[in-house]
C-alpha positions as CSV (number, residue, x, y, z in Angstrom):
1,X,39.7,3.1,-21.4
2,X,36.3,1.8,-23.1
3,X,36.8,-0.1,-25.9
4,X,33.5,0.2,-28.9
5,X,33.7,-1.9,-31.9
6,X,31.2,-1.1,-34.8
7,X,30.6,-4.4,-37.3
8,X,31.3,-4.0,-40.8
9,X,28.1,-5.0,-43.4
10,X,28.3,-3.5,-47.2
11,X,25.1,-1.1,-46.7
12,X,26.1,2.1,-48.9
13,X,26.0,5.7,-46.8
14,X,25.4,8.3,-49.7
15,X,22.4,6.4,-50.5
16,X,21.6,7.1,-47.2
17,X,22.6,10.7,-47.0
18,X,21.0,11.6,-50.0
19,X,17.3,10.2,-48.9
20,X,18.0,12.2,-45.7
21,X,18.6,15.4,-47.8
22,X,15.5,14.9,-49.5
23,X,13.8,13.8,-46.5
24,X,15.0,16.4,-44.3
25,X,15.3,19.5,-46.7
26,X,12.7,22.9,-45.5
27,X,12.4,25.9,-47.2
28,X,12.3,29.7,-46.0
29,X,11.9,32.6,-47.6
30,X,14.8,34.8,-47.8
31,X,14.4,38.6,-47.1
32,X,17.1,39.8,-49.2
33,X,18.4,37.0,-51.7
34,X,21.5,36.8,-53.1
35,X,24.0,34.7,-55.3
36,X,26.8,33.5,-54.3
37,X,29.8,35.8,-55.1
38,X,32.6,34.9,-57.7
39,X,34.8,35.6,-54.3
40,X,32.7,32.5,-52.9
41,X,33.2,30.1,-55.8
42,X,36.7,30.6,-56.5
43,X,37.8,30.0,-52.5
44,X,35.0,26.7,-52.4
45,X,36.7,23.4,-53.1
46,X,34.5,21.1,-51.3
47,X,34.4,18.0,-53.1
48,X,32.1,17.5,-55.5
49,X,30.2,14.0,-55.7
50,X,31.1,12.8,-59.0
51,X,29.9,9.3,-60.9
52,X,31.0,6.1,-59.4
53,X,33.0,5.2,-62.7
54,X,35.2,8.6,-62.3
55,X,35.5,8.1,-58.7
56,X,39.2,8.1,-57.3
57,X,41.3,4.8,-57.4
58,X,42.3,3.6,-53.9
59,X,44.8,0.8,-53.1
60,X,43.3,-2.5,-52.3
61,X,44.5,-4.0,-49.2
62,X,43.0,-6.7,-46.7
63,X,44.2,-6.9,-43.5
64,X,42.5,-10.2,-42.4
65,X,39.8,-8.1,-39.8
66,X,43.0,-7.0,-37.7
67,X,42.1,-3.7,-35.5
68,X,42.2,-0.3,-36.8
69,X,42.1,1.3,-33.2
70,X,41.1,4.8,-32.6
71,X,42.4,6.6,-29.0
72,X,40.3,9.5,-28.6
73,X,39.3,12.0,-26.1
74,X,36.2,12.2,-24.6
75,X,34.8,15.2,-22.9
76,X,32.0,17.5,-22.3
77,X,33.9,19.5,-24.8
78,X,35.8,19.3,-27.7
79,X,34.9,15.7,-28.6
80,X,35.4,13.2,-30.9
81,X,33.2,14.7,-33.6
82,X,31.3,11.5,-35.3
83,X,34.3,9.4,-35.9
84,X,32.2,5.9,-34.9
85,X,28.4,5.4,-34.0
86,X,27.5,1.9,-32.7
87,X,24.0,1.1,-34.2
88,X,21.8,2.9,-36.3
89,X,19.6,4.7,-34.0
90,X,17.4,7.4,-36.7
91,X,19.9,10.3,-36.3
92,X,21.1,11.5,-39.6
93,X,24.8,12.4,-38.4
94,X,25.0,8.7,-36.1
95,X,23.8,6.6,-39.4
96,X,25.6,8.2,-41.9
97,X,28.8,7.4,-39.8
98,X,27.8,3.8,-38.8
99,X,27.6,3.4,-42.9
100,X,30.8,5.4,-43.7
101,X,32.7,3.3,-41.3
102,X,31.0,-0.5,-42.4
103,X,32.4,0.9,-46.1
104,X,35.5,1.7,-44.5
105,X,35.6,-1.7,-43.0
106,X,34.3,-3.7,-45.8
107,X,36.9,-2.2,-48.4
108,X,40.1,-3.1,-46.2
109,X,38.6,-5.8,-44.1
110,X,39.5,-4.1,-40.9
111,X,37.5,-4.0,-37.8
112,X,37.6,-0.3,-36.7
113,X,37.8,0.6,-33.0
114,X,37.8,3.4,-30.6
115,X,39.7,3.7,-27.4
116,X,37.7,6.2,-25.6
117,X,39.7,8.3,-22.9
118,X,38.5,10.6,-20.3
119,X,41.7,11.8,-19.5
120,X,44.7,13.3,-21.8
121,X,45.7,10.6,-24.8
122,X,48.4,12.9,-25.5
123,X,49.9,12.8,-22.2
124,X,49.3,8.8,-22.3
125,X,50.9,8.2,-25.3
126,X,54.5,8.7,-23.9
127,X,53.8,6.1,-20.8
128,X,52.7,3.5,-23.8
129,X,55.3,4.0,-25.7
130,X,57.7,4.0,-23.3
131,X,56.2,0.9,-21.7
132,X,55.8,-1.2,-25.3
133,X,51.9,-1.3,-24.7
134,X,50.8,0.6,-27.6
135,X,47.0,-1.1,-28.7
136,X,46.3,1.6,-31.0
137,X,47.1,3.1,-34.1
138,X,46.4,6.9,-34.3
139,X,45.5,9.4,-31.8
140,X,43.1,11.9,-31.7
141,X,43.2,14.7,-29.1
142,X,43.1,18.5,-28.4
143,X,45.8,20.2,-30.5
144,X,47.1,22.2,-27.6
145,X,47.7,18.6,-25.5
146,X,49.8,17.3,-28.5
147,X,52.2,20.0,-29.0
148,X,53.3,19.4,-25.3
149,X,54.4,16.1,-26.2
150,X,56.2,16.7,-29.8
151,X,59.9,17.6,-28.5
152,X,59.5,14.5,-26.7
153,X,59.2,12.6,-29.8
154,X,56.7,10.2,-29.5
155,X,54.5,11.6,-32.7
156,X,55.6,10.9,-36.4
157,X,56.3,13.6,-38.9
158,X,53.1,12.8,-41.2
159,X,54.4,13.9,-44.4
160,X,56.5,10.5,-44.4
161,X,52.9,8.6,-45.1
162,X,52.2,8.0,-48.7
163,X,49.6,10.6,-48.6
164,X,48.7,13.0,-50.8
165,X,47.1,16.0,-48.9
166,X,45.8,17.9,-51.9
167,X,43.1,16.7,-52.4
168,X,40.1,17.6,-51.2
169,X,39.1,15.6,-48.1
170,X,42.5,17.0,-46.7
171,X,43.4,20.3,-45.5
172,X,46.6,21.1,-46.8
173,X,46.7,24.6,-45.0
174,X,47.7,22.4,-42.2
175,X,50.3,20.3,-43.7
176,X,52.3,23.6,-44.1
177,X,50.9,25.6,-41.1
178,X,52.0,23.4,-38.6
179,X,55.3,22.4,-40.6
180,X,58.4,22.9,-37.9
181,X,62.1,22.2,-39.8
182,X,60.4,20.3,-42.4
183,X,58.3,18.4,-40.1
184,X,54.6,18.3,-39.5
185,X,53.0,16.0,-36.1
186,X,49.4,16.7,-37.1
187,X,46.8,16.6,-40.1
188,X,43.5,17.4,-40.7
189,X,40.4,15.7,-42.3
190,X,37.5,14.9,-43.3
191,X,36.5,11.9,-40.9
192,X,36.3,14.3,-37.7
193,X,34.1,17.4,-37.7
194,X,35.7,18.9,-35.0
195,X,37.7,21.5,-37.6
196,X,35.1,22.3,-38.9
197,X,33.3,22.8,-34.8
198,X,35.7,24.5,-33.6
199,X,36.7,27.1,-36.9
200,X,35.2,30.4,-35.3
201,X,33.1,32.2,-38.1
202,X,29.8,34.9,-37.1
203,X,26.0,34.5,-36.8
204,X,23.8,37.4,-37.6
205,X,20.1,37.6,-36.8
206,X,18.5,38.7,-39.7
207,X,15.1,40.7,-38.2
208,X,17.7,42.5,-36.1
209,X,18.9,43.6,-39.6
210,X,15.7,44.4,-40.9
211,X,14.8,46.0,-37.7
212,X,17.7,48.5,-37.5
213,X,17.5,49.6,-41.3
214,X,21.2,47.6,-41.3
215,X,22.5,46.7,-44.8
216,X,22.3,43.3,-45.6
217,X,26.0,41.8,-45.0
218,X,25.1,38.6,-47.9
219,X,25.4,41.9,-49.8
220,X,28.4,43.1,-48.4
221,X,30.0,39.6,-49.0
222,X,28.8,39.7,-52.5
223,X,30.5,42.9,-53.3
224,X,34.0,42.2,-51.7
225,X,33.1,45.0,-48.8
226,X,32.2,42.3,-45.9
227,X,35.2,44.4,-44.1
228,X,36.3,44.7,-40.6
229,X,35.1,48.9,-41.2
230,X,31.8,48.0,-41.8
231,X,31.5,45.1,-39.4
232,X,32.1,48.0,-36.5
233,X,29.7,49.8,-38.0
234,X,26.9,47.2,-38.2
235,X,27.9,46.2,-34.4
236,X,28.2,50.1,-33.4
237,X,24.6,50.3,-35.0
238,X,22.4,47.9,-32.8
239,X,22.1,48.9,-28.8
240,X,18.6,49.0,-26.7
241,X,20.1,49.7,-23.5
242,X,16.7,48.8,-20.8
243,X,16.5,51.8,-18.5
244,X,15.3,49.0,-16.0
245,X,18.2,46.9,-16.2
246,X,16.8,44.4,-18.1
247,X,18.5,42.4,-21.4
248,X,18.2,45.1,-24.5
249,X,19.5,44.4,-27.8
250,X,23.3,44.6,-28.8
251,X,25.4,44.3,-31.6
252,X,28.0,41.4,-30.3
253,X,28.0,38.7,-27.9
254,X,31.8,39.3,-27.2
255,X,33.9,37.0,-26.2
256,X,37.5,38.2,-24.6
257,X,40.6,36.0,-23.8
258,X,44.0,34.9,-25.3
259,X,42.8,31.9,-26.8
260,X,39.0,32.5,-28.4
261,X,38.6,36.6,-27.8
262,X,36.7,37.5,-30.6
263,X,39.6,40.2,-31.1
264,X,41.9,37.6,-31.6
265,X,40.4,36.0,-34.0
266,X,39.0,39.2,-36.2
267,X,43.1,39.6,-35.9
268,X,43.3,36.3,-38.3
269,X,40.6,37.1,-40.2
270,X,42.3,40.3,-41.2
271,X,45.5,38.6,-42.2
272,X,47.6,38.6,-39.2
273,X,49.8,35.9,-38.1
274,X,51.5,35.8,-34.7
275,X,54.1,33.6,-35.9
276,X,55.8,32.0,-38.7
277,X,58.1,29.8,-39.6
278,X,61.8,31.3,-41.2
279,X,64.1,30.1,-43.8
280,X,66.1,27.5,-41.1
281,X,62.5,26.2,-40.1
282,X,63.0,28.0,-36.7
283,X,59.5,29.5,-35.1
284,X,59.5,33.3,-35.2
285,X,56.9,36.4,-33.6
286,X,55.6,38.1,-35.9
287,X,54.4,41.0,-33.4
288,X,56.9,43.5,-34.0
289,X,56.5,43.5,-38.0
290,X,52.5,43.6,-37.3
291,X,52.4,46.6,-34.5
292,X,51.1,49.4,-36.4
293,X,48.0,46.7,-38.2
294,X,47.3,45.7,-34.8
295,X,47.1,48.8,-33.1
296,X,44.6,50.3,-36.2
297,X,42.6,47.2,-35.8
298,X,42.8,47.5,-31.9
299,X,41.5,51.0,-32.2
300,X,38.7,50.7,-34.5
301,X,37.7,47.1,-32.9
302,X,37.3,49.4,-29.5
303,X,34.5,51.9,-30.7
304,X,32.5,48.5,-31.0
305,X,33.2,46.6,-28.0
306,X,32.0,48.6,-25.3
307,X,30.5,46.5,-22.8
308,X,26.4,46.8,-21.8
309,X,26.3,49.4,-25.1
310,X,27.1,48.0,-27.8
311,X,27.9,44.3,-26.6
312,X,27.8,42.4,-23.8
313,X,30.6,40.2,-22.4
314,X,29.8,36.6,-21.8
315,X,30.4,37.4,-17.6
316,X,28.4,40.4,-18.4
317,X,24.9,38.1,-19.5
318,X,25.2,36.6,-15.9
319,X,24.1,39.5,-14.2
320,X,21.3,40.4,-16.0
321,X,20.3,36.3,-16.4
322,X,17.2,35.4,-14.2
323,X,17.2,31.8,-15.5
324,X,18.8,30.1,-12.6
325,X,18.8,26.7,-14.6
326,X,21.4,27.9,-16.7
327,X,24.9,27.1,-15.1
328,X,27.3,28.1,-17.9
329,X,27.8,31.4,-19.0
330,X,28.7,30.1,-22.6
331,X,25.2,28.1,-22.7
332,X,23.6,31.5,-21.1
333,X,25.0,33.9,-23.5
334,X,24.0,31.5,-27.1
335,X,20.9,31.2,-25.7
336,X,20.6,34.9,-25.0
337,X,21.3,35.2,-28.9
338,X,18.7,32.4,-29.6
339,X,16.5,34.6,-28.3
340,X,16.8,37.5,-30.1
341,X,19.3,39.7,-28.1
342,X,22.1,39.9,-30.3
343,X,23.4,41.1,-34.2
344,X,26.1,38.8,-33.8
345,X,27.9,35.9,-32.0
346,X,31.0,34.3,-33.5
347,X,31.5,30.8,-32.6
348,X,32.1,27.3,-34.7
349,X,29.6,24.9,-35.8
350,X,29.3,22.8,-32.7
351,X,26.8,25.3,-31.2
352,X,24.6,25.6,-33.8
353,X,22.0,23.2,-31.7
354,X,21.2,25.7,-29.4
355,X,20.4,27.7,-31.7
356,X,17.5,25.1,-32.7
357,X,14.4,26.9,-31.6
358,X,15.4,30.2,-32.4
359,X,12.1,32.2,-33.3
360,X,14.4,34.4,-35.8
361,X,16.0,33.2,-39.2
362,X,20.0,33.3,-38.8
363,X,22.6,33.6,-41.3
364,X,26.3,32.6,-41.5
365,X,29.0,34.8,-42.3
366,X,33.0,35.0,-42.2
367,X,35.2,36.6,-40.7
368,X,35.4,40.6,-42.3
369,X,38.5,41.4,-44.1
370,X,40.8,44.0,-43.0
371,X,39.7,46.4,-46.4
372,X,38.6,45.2,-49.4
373,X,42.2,45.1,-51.3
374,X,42.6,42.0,-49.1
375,X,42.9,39.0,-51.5
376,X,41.2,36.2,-49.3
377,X,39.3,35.5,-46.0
378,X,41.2,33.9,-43.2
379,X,39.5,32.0,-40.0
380,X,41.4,31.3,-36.8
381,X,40.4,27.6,-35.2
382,X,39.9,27.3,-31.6
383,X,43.0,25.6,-30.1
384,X,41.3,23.6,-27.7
385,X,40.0,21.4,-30.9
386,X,41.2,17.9,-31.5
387,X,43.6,16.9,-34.2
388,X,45.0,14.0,-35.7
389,X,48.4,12.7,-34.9
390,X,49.9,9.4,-35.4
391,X,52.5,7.9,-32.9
392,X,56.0,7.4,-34.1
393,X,56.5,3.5,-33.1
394,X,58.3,0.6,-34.7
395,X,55.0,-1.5,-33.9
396,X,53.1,1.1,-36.2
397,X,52.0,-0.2,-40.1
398,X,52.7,3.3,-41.7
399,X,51.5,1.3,-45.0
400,X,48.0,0.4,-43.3
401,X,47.4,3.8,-41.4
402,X,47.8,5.8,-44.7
403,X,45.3,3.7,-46.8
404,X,42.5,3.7,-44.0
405,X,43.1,7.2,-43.0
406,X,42.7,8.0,-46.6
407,X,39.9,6.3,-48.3
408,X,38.3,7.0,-44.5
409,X,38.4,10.6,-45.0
410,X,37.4,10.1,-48.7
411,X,34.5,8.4,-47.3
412,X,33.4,11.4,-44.8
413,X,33.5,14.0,-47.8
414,X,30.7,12.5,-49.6
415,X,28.4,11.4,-46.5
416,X,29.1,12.6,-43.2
417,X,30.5,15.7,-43.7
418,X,27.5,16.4,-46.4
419,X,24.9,15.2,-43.5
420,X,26.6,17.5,-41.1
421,X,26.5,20.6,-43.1
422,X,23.0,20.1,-43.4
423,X,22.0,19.2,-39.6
424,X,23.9,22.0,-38.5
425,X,22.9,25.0,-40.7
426,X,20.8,24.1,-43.5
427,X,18.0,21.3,-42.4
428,X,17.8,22.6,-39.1
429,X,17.4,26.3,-39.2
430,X,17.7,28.0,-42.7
431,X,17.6,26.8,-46.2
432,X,19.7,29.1,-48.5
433,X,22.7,28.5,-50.6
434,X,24.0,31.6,-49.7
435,X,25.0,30.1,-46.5
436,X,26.4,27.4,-47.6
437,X,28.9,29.1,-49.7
438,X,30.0,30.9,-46.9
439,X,30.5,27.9,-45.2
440,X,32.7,26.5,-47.8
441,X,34.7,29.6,-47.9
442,X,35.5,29.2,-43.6
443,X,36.1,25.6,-44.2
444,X,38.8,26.5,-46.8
445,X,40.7,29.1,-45.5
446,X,41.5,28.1,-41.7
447,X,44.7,29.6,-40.9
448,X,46.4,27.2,-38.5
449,X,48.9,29.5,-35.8
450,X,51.9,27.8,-34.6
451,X,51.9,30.1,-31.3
452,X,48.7,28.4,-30.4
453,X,51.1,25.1,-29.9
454,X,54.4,25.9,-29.4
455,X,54.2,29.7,-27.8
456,X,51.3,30.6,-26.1
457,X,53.2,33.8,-24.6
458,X,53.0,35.7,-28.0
459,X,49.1,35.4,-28.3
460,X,49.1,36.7,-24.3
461,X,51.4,40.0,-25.3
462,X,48.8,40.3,-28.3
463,X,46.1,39.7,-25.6
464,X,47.5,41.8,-22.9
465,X,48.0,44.8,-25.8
466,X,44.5,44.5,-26.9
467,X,43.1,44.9,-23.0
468,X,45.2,48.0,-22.3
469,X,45.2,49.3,-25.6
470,X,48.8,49.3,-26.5
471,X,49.6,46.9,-28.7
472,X,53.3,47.4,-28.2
473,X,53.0,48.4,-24.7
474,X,51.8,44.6,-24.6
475,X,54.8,43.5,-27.0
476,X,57.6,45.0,-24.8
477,X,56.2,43.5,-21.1
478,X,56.5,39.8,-23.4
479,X,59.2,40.3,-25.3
480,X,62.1,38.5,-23.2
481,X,59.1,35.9,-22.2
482,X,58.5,35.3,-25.8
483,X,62.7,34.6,-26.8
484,X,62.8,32.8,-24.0
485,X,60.2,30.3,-25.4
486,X,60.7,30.5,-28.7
487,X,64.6,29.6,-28.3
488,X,64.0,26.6,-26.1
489,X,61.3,25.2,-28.0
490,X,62.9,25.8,-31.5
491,X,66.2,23.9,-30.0
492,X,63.9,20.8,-29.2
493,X,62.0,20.7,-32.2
494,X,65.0,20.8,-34.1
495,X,66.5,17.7,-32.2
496,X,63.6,15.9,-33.6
């Protein structure tokens, strides 16, 4: 592990942020514009920056420049997501968390820290527990890493910190997601933007739109009919097939798999979930009381993703690639859309930089509904993304974790987050509040699955019925597989 300590001084971030904003701001001209819907503003609750005298009231504390300590993972992937920056270097998102974090510092006289790991801190908690050499005091890691060490119970149930998780900077769809009898090992916040990176949503080229006579989907959004009916159609409506073999034009970049095939997650958005929780706490599959949804989505979600006609699999952009520079197939096929090749591509935030030089304008959207009778949108978030957990150890200040982790996230809501928003989509490539709104509607209604964690078999029968185009041909091969799991899981977590 690599220890980085960032020094505390009393300079104020949203001044910063809000010069950037100004600084940084372009505009574009829209070619359809349109106001937010009264959809939009009742499902955005992102904070609002309010005066300094009506600001919430946090607990003083000072904890004499003791360690707040940070063990993170670090990887090409899935990253920390600006939780420290060591020295103001220009950068918009690195200055705006150097600042957050010297306010953090300043308020609670702590000296904030990150232990950065190359490896699993999930899997390395247990040893330093076990070993009484625990230097840190929360952990941040991929979700999916975590889960594997909850029965073991080395993580605390987070609903016994003096916390209150509705408020804003907090996701509270997670507090109860993720709840297990009563219990919940992970919460979400402001401070790390990986949620918000890894919460799969769609971009749309907009000249593609103009240049197929497409209706507008901002439109669609606007009148509640942004629906997984007219999403086919949109996709069904855009293929250039090259009689040379060279890359046409498509509808979707499409993305298969159990964990982030785009399938899966239009599943979500439609208001599926694999699993639930039951009246004893237990984890239950969902499948069988969801067949007949699946299969109508299954069918309709076919006519669409037909590979090198109306979309093109990410394997399937290798063989037509003559860039030999380009090693990944995921780099490959955003930069194909970059480019001009695609309608859509669903993805999270975190790729929004390749999309950087893109000659075309590009617009966000959410996920489409199932019809337009369904109440709210719903967004699936990779499970690969890190979380927060906190270990469950005697040498652990409960008192001290909840009052950083607190005011921290408070913090990140009115500058980080606010800076991020506009590097990633608004500074950077367009300049329209319509997208914005969007975005606040996919940050506030991430559905968290619990067979993502604790039962990855269920999402490979939902997989497996998708391919072959049986949902409950895919159901029956899992069925025993999925009891199985579900039976010794739910007897561990229920030991906790």
């Amino acid at each position: 592990m690599k220890h980085f300590t960032k020094l505390a001084s009393l300079i104020l971030a949203l001044l910063m942020v809000v010069a950037v904003l100004v600084s940084c701001g372009e505009t574009k001209t829209e070619t359809v514009q349109t106001t937010a819907s009264a959809e939009a503003e009742s499902q955005t609750q992102a904070a609002e920056v309010v005066p300094v005298e009506t600001e919430p009231v946090f607990p003083d504390a000072n904890y004499g420049g003791a360690a707040f300590t940070v063990f993170a993972r670090s990887a090409s992937t899935y990253t920390e997501c600006y939780i420290w920056a060591e020295t103001e270097n220009g950068d918009v998102m690195n200055d705006s968390t150097l600042k957050r974090n010297q306010q953090l510092q300043a308020k609670y006289n702590v000296e904030v820290k990150v232990d950065i790991s190359n490896e699993n801190p999930g899997n390395q908690l247990s040893k330093d527990i076990a070993a009484g050499e625990l230097t840190y005091d929360i952990i941040l890691d991929r979700r999916s890493t975590l889960a594997s060490v909850v029965t073991s119970g080395v993580l605390l149930d987070v609903n016994t910190l003096n916390i209150d998780y509705t408020n804003s900077w907090w996701d509270i769809n997670a507090i109860n997601d993720y709840k297990v009898f009563g219990k919940t090992y992970f919460f979400v916040n402001d401070v790390s933007t990986s949620n918000l990176s890894g919460t799969r949503f769609l971009y749309w080229n907009k000249q593609i739109v103009i240049d197929y006579n497409l209706t507008n989907p901002y439109d669609l959004v606007a009148k509640n009919e942004w629906t997984l009916e007219n999403f086919v159609n949109m996709v069904k409506g855009v293929s250039n097939i090259k009689a040379d073999g060279s890359l046409g034009t498509y509808g979707m970049l499409a993305e298969t798999g159990s964990s982030n095939g785009n399938y899966m997650h239009l599943f979500t958005g439609c208001g599926i979930k694999f699993s639930s929780v039951n009246s004893d706490g237990e984890i239950v599959c969902n499948i069988s009381d969801n067949v007949d949804k699946l299969q109508n989505i299954t069918d309709l979600l076919k006519t669409c993703y037909v590979d090198k006609v109306t979309s093109l699999t990410y394997d399937s952009t290798q063989a037509v690639c003559t860039d030999s520079t380009i090693s990944s197939k995921w780099t490959l096929g955003r930069t194909m859309f970059a480019e001009g090749h695609f309608l859509f591509v669903q993805n999270g935030m975190g790729v929004s930089d390749l999309f950087n030089d893109m000659a075309d304008d590009y617009g966000v959207l959410p996920n489409p509904k199932y019809d337009s009778n369904q109440e709210r949108y719903y967004h699936k978030i990779d499970k690969y993304s890190i979380i927060w957990a906190v270990p469950n150890a005697a040498s652990i200040d409960q008192d001290k974790v909840a009052k950083v982790m607190d005011y921290w996230s408070y913090l990140s809501s009115k500058t980080v987050m606010p800076a991020f928003y506009d590097i990633t989509i608004r500074s950077k490539r367009i300049s329209e509040s319509t997208a914005s709104a969007n975005l606040d509607i996919v940050k506030n209604t991430i559905s968290y699955e619990l067979a993502d964690l604790y039962c990855s078999t269920i999402m490979d029968a939902v997989n497996t019925g998708y391919t072959s185009g049986s949902i409950a041909t895919g159901y029956k091969q899992y069925n025993k597989a999925i009891e199985a799991s579900l039976k010794a899981t739910n007897q561990k977590l229920s030991a906790q």
